[in-house]
Every structure is written in C-alpha cells, then in structure tokens.
C-alpha positions as CSV (number, residue, x, y, z in Angstrom):
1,X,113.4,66.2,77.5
2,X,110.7,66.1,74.8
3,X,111.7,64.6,71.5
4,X,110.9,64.0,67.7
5,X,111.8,60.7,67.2
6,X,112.0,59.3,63.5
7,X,111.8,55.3,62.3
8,X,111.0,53.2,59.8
9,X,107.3,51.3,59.9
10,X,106.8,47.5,58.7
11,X,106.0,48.5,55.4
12,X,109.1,50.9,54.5
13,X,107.9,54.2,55.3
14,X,108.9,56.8,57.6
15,X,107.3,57.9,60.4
16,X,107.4,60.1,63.5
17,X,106.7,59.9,67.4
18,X,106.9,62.7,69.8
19,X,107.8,61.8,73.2
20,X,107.4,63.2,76.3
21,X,110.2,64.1,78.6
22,X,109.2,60.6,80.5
23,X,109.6,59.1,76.8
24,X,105.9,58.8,76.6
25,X,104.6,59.0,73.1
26,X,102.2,61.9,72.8
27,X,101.9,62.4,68.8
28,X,102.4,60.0,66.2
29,X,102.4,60.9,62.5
30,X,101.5,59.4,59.1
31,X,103.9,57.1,57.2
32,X,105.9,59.3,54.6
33,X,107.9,57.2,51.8
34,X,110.7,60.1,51.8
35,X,112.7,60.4,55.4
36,X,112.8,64.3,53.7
37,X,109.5,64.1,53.8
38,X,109.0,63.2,57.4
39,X,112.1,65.7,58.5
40,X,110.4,68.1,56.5
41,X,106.7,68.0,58.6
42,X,108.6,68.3,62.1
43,X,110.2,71.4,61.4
44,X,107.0,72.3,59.8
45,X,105.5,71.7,63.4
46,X,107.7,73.4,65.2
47,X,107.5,76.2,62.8
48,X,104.3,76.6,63.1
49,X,102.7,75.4,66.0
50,X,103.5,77.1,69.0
51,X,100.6,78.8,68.5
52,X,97.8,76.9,67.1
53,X,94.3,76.7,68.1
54,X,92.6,74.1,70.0
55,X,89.6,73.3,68.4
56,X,87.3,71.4,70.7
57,X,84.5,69.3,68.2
58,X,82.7,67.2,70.7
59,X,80.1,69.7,71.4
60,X,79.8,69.7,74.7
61,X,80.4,65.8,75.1
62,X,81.2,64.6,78.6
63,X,82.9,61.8,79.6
C-alpha cells in the first residue's frame, strides 16, 4: 500500500517520504518547522495532483 509517511529530521524539522507499496521511498519533501505545515503540503498533493503534467526538461537527453 502506498504511504505518506511523516518524521522528524536531525535538525528539528518535519519532513515527508512517500513510499511505495514495497515501502520504497519515491518522493521526499523539504523540511517544514510546523508538523501543520508538512500535513498541510500532503493533502495539498493529493488535492491537487492526480492530474499534473509531466514536464520533461532534458531536451531530448539520452541516457
């Protein structure tokens, strides 16, 4: 089952991984100093993400 899963970095501030149903981190955030804060960006993601854009900036970069 996929996951948000909220912590506490070595410098105090909140932060967020989301996990893969094999509990894989895919996504990690930025370090909020409110837990609100952090609470507040995941529902903000699931909001409004379902149907963003992929916007693909390598220019035709292979690798």
């Amino acid at each position: 089952m996929y996951k948000f899963e909220v912590y506490k970095d070595k410098a105090g501030e909140f932060r967020f991984r989301f996990r893969a149903s094999n509990g894989e981190a895919m996504v990690s955030s930025e370090g909020y100093k409110a837990k609100a804060s952090a609470l507040g960006a995941i529902e903000s993601i699931k909001k409004n993400a379902p149907g963003a854009d992929i916007v693909d900036t390598t220019k035709d970069a292979e690798t």
